[in-house]
C-alpha positions as CSV (number, residue, x, y, z in Angstrom):
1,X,-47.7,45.6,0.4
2,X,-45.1,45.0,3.0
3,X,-46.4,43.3,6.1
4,X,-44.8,45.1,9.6
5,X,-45.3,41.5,12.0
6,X,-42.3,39.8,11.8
7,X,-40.9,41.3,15.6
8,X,-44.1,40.5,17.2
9,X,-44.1,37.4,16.1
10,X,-43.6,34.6,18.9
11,X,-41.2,32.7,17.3
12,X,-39.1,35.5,16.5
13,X,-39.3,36.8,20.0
14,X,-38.1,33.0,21.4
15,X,-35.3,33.2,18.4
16,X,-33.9,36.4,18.2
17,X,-31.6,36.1,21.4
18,X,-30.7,32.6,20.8
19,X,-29.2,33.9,17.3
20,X,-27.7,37.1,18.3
21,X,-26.0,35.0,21.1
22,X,-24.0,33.2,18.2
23,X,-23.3,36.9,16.8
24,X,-25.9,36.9,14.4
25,X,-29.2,38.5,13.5
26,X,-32.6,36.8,12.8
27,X,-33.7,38.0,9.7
28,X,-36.7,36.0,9.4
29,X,-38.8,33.1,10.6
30,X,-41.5,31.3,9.7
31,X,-44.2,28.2,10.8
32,X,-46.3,26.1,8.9
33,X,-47.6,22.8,8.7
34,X,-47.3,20.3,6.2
35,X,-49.7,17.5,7.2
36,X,-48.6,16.8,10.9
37,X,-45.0,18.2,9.9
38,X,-44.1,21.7,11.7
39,X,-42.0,23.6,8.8
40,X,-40.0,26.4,10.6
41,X,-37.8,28.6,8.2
42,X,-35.2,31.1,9.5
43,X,-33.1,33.7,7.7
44,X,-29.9,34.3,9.2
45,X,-27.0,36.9,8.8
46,X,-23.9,38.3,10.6
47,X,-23.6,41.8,10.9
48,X,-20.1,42.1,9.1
49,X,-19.0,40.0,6.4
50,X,-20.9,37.2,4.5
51,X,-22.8,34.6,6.1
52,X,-21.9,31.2,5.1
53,X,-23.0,27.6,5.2
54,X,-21.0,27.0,8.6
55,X,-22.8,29.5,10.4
56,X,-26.0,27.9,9.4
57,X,-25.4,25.3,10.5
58,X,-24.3,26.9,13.8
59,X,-27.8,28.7,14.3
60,X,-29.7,25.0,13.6
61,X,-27.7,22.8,15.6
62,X,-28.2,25.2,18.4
63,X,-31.8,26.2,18.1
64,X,-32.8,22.4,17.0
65,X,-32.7,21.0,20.5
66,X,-35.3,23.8,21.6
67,X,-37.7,23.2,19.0
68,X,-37.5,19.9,19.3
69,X,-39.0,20.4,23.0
70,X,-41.4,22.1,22.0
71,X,-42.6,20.7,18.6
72,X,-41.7,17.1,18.9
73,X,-38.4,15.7,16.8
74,X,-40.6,13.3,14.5
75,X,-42.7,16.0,13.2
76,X,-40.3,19.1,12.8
77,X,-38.6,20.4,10.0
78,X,-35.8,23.2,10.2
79,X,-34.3,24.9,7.3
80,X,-31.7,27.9,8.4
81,X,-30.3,29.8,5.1
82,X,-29.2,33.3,4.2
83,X,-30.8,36.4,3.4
84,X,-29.5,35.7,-0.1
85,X,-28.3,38.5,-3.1
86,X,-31.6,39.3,-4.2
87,X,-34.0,38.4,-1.4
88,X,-37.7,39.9,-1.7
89,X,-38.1,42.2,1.4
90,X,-41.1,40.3,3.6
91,X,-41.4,42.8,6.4
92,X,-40.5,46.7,6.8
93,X,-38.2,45.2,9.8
94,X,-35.6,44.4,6.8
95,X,-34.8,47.9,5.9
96,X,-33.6,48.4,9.1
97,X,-31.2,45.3,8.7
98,X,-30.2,45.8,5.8
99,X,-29.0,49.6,6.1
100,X,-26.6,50.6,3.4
101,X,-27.2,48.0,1.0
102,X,-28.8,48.5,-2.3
103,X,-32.3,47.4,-2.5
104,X,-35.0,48.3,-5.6
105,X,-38.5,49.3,-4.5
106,X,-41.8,49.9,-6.3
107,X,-43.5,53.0,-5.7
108,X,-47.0,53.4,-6.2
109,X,-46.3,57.3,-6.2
110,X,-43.9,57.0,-8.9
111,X,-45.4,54.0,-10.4
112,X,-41.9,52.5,-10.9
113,X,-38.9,51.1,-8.9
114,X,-36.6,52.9,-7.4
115,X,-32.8,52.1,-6.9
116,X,-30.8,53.6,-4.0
117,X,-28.5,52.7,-1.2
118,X,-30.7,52.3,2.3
119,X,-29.5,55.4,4.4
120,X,-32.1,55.4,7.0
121,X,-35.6,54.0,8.2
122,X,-37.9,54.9,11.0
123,X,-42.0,53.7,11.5
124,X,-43.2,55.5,8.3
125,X,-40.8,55.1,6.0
126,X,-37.1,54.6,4.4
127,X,-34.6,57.2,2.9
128,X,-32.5,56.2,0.2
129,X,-29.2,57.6,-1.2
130,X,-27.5,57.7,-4.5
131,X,-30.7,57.0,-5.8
132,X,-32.5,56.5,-9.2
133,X,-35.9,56.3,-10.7
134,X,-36.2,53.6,-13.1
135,X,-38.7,55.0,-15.5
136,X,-37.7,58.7,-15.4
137,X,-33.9,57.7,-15.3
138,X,-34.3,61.0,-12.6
139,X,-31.3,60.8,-10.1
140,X,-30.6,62.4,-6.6
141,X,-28.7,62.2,-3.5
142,X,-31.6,61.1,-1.0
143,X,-35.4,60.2,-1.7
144,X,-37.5,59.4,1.0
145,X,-40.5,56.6,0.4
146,X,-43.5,56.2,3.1
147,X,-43.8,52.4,3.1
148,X,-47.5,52.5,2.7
149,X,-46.5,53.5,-1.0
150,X,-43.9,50.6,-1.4
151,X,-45.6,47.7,-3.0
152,X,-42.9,45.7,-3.7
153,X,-38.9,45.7,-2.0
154,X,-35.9,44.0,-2.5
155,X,-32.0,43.9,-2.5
156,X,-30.0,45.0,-5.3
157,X,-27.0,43.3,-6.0
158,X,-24.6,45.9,-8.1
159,X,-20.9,44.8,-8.5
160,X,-19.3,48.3,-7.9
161,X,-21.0,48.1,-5.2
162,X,-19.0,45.2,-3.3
163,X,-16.4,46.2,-0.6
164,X,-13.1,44.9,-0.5
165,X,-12.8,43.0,-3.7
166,X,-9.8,40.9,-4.0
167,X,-8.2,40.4,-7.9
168,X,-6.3,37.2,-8.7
């Protein structure tokens, strides 16, 4: 089951400005502790275009200083990265970022995934286009799935579906 936390989070909350200032969008964050060690893990991503290893390091080297304040430099450890191809949806937040992107969910209704393009999403649930149903190999335009029946999410990466594809 998706969890639906992530924006109340405070982290997220102290974040989420910070990153958008840099012209990207907090996908995720997360704190644990290892020992006496604060972990901290963000997901980043631009709006347009791929997110790459420079902007990374954009987002830590500007949000390191804060954290430092307030978790001490000894005992912090940041880790900034990218959504990824395939990333495992955490939060029903992510639909909403990711909105026309393929993703694969697993209905409980249907008892089997579900491949589509991510039209729209509101607080009950997400509508997905060009969509198939794994099992039943039965194909539509739009579907829409309450996320109380999603068990499972994540991104779909197809080939035909990439966007301005340079040949060499």
């Amino acid at each position: 089951m998706l969890k639906n936390e992530i924006t109340t989070d405070p982290l997220y909350q102290d974040l989420k400005d910070i990153v958008a200032d840099l012209g990207m969008v907090l996908c995720y964050v997360k704190k644990s502790m290892q020992g006496s060690t604060v972990q901290i893990f963000v997901d980043i991503m631009k709006p347009e275009g791929e997110t790459g290893i420079d902007d990374c390091a954009k987002v830590h080297n500007t949000i390191l200083p804060r954290l430092s304040m307030k978790y001490g430099r000894d005992d912090l450890y940041l880790e900034v990265s990218t959504p990824g191809l395939q990333r495992n949806f955490r939060d029903v937040y992510e639909f909403t970022l990711f909105k026309g992107k393929r993703c694969r969910v697993y209905s409980l209704e249907h008892s089997s995934w579900i491949s589509g393009i991510i039209k729209e999403t509101d607080g009950d649930g997400v509508v997905l286009c060009d969509f198939e149903v794994e099992d039943t190999k039965e194909k539509g335009d739009d579907i829409r799935i309450g996320f109380a029946d999603i068990q499972k999410a994540k991104l779909e990466y197809k080939w035909e579906d990439m966007k301005n594809v340079r040949v060499k």
